[in-house]
Each structure stands twice: as structure tokens, then as C-alpha cells.
N, C-alpha and C positions, 0 to 999 in steps of 0.2 A: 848794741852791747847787750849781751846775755843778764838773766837778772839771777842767774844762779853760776858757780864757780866749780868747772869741774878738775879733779883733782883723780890724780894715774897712780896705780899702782904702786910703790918699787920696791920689787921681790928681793932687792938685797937685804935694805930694811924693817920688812917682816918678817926674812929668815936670821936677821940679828936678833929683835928683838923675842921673835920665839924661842932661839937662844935662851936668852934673857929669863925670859919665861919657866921655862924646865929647871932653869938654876932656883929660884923664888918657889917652886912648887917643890921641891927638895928642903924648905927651908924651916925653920921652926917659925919664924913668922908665915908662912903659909899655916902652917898646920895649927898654929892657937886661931887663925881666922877658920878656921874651919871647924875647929873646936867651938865655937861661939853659936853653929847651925844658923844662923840670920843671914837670909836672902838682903842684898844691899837692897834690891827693888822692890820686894814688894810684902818686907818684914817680916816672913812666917817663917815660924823655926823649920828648920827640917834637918835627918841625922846626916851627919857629916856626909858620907858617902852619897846623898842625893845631891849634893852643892857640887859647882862647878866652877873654874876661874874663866873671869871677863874683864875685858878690859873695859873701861868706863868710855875713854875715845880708845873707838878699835884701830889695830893695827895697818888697815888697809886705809883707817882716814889720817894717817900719820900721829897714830898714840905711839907711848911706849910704855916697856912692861916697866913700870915703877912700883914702889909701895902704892902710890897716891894715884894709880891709875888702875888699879888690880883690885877688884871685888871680889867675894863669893856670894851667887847668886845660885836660885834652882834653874834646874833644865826648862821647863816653862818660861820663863822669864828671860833666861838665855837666848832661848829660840825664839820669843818676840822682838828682843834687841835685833837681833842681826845686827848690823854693819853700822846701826844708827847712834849718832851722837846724842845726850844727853837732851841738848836743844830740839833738835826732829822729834823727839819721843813727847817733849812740853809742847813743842805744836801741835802733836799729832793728836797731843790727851786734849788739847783743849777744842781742835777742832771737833773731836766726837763730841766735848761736851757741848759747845753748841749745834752741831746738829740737831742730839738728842731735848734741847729746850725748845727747837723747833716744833720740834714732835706733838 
């Protein structure tokens, strides 16, 4: 038995919720969270137009687009995310930090 759990696609489901998506980014709660310029990740202001929408669980690991799954974060921090869940990102912080106490 495998010690990791893989999980498919399906493109019905991220073409809903992207859906979903475009309706919330038309919305006035988009737009006061954007109004606020705070990266969910990694707390630095920045002006609205640098911020992006993320899904907290991305859509391809079966999130959906909710209030309570929908950040704005920067492009930076966007593009570290990728595809990763909340969990892989706390492993991943923790393994660099021990590494770097190796050092």
C-alpha cells in the first residue's frame, strides 16, 4: 500500500468552480478584500492591482471557490503556492527549517 494518496483531476469541477470564481471576483466582497492590499501569505501590503485571487485548497486538489477558501495574495507568493495545500507548504516550511539548523 502506497503511503501517499493520489487524486485525478476533474475538469467538470474546475470548470464550475472557476465559474464560481469570476462571479466572486465581480463582487463587492472581492473587491473590499482587495481594498485591504494584505497578502493572506505572507502579510505585506501591496496596491490592489498587484494582488491576485487564490484558492487556499486549489481547485485541482478539490477546493472550491468559497468566501472561506478565496484569498488575495501577491504574484510571488502565488506562484510559490502552486497546486499546494496549506499542509505541504507547513511541511515544506519546516523541513527547510531543519535543514538550515543542520547547517
Amino acid at each position: 500500500m502506497p503511503d501517499w494518496i493520489s487524486f485525478e483531476k476533474n475538469p467538470q469541477h474546475i470548470a464550475r468552480e472557476k465559474l464560481k470564481a469570476r462571479k466572486l471576483r465581480n463582487s463587492q466582497w472581492w473587491k473590499n478584500q482587495l481594498a485591504s492590499g494584505v497578502c493572506h501569505y505572507c502579510g505585506c501590503k501591496f496596491p490592489p492591482e498587484a494582488l491576485t485571487m487564490d484558492h487556499i485548497t486549489p481547485l485541482a486538489r478539490g477546493g472550491k471557490s468559497t468566501k472561506g477558501n478565496i484569498v488575495v495574495c501577491c504574484k510571488k507568493c502565488n506562484s510559490h503556492k502552486k497546486y499546494h495545500t496549506p499542509a505541504e507548504l507547513l511541511l515544506d516550511q519546516l523541513k527547510n527549517e531543519n535543514e538550515n539548523d543542520k547547517d
